[in-house]
N, C-alpha and C positions, 0 to 999 in steps of 0.2 A: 529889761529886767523883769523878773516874775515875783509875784505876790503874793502870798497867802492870808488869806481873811478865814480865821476862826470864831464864829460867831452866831450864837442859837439865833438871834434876832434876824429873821430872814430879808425881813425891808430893808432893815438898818446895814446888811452886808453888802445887798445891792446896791443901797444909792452910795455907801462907800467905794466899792467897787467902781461903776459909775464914775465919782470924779477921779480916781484914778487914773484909770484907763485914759483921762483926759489928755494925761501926763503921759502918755506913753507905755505905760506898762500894760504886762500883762496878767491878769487877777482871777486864781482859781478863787471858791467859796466852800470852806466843811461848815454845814450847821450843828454838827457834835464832835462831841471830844474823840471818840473812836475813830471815826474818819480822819478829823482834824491831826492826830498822832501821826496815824498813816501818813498822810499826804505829808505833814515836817519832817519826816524822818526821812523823805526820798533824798532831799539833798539836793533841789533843783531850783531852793527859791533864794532868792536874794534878802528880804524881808518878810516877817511872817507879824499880819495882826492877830492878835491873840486874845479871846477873852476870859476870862478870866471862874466865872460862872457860866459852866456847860454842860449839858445833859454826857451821861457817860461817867466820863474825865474831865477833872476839871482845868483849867489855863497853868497852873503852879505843875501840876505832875507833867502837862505836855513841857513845858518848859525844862524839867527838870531832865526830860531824856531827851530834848536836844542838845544842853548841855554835854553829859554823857556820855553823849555821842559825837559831839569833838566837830559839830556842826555850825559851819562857816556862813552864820545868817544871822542878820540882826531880828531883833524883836521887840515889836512896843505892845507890850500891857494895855487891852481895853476893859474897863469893868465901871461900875457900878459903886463897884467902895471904895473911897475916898479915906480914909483912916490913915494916920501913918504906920502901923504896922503891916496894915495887907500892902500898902507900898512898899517896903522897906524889904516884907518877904520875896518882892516880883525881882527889886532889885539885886537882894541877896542869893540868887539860883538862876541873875543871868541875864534879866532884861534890861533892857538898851534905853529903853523909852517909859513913859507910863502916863493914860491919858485918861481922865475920869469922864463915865458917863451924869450927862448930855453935853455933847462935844458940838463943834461945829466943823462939818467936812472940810474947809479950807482950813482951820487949825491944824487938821490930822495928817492932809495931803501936805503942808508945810513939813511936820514931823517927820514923815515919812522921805521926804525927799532930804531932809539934815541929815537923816542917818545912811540914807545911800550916797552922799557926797561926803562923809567922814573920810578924811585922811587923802582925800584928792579934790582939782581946783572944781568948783563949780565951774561948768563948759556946758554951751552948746553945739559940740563935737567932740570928736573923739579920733585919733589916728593913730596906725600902724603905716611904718615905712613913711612911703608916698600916698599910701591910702587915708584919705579924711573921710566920715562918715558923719554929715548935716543934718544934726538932730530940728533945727528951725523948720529948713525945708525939704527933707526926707530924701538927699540925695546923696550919691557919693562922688569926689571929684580928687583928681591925680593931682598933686603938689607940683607934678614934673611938668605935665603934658596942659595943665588947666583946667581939660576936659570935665562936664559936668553932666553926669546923667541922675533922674531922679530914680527912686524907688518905691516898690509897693512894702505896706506891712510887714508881711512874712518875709519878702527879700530882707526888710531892716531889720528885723529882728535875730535871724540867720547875721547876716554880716556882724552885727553888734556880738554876739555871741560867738564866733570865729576868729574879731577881732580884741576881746577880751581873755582868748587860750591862744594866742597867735602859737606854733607851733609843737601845738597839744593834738592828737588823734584824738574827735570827738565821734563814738561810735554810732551808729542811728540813733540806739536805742536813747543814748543819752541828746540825740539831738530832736528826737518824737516827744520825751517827755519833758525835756526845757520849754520848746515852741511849741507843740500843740498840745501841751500835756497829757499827763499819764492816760486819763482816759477820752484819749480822742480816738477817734474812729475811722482817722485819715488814712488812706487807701496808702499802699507801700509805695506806688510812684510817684505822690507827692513829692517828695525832698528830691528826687530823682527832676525832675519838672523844674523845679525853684533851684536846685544846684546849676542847671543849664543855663536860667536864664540869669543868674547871676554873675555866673560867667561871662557871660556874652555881654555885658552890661561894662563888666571888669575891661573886655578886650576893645571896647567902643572907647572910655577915656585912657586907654593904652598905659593904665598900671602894671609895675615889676610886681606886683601884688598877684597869688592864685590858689585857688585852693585844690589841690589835690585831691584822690582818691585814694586811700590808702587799702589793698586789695583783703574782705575779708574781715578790714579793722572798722574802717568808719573814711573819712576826711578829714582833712588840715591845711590851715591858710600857713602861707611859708611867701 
């Protein structure tokens, strides 16, 4: 799952980041609201931190056009002011969460992971069909066959993502700025690389599990 940290405070986003990433995700960082707009409004994050006091734009306007815009992400409020009105306005225009600074990173990373387990069981997996994908130990294994191969990052990240649209056409483009985000720099045969060897990975524990090529469009796990 991918993250957005909006957040002038440059230390304070990285060691958030930081323990996140602990957890598995993966965590861009805007240090201003102008950025930070842009980057929420792509539509590629699962969770966006947000604070609230920001050079630019401030956390309440970014908030206010991701609502707006009919954007399927949750959001917890980081700020400064503690008041019940400035809460009451973050809650009032949309936000999920709301956490006063000076926090403590284990508090937030707790927060952060309630609202991505909202409305499904807490697991350490996840499956489509026969395909399980072991979030403990970074592998994936066939229900059918038993077979158990591990995987690297990106392979997990990919899978997780394929098997979260299972047969959805996900096109590059949307699959360049999920995993390696917007502004990566990843050479066009990457995904081309990591599709093979996922494959190959797929046809060793002999899952009915495959992703396709869809010619022109993108890929899709079926």
């Amino acid at each position: 799952m991918r993250i957005l940290i909006v957040e002038d405070e440059c230390a304070l986003a990285e060691l958030v980041a930081d323990r996140l990433k602990r957890d598995r995700y993966t965590v861009d960082i805007s240090n201003d609201g102008e950025e930070g707009l842009d980057n929420a409004l792509s539509g590629i994050y699962d969770l966006i931190i947000l604070d609230i006091m920001l050079p630019g734009i401030d956390g309440i306007e970014i908030l206010k056009e991701i609502r707006k815009n009919n954007l399927d992400v949750k959001v917890i409020m980081l700020t400064a002011r503690t008041e019940l009105e400035d809460r009451l306005l973050g809650f009032g225009n949309g936000a999920n969460d709301y956490v006063p600074k000076p926090f403590h990173t284990e508090e937030l990373a707790a927060r952060v992971n309630a609202q991505l387990n909202v409305g499904k069981a807490v697991t350490d997996s996840m499956t489509f069909m026969d395909l399980t994908l072991d979030y403990g130990s970074s592998s994936i294994r066939s229900e059918v066959t038993g077979e158990t191969v591990d995987v690297n990052h990106k392979e997990f990240q990919l899978l997780e993502y394929f098997m979260n649209n299972p047969g959805r056409i996900l096109s590059r483009d949307m699959i360049y700025d999920r995993i390696w985000g917007m502004d990566s720099e990843a050479l066009s045969n990457n995904l081309e690389a990591y599709m093979s060897f996922i494959r190959k990975k797929l046809r060793i524990i002999g899952t009915d599990v495959s992703i396709k090529t869809v010619r022109n469009m993108g890929y899709k796990m079926e």
